[in-house]
N, C-alpha and C positions, 0 to 999 in steps of 0.2 A: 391200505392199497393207495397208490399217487394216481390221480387222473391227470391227464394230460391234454391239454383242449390241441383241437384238430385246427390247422392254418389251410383252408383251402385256395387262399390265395382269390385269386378274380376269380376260380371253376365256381363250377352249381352244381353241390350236391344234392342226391336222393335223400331229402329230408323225412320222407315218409310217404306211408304206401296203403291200401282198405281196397277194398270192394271196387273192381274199374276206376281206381285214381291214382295218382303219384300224384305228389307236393314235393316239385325241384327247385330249389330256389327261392323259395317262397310262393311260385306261383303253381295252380293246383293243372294236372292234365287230365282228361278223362279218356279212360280207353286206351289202347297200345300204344307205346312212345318211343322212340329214338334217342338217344340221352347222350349228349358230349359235353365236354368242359364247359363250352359258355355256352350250349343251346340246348334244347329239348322241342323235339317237333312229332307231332301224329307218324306213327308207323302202320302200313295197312295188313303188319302180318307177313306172316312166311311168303305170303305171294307178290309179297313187297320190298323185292332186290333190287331193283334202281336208287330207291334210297338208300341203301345200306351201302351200294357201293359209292355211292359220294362218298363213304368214309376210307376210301383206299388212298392211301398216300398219308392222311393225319392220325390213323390209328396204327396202334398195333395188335390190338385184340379187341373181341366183342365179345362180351359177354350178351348171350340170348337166355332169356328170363321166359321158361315155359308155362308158369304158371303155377298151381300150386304146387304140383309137382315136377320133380325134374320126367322130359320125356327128350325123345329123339327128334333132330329138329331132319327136315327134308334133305336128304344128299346132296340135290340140285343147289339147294342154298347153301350147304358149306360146302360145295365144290366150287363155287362160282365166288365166295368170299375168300376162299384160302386163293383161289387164282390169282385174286386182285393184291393179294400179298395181307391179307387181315385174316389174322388168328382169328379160331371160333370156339368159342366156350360155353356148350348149354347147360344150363341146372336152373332148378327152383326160381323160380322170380324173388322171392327173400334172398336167396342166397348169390344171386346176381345182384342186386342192388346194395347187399354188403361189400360184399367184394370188389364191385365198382368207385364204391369211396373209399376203401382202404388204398386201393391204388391210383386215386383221383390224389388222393391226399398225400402219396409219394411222389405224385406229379409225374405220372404216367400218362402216356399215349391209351386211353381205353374208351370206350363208350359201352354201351349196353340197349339193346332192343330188348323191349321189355313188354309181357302180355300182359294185362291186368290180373288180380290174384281175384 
């Protein structure tokens, strides 16, 4: 099998993830995060739409990372994020944070709200 190394360019990828932390970048976060190409900032949670709409106009999608498992994220919040013109995508916090660097690393418009596993 050929491995192929990943060119993220200037982004910051979700290097890794445990018990209430991500490691983006190198730098470690604790607790729920907000996650784009060049930043990762505290997220306070589905009650926490004003940051997430900061990302209207530089994203095209969100990936929201429920946790261990995938669950349904609040209507209110993907009613009020589809409005702003940002696709919403919930599953798995694993499988949000995969997915988030697969398409960091095509150099895609994506970020991810992300809850601790």
């Amino acid at each position: 099998m050929r491995l192929n190394e990943i060119d993220y360019g200037n982004a910051r990828p979700i290097e890794g993830y445990g018990p209430g932390f991500f490691r983006i970048g190198s730098d470690v976060h604790h607790g729920a995060v907000l996650v784009t190409a060049d930043a990762a900032e505290p997220w306070g949670g589905y009650e926490d739409l004003e940051t997430a709409l900061t990302l209207s106009g530089h994203v095209d999608v969100l990936f929201v990372g429920t946790g261990q498992t995938m669950t349904a994220i609040p209507k209110a919040l993907r009613d009020r994020l589809e409005a702003a013109g940002i696709g919403v995508e919930p599953m798995a916090t694993d499988a949000a944070c995969r997915t988030f660097n697969v398409l960091l690393s095509e150099g895609r418009r994506v970020a991810a709200a992300l809850l601790p596993v």
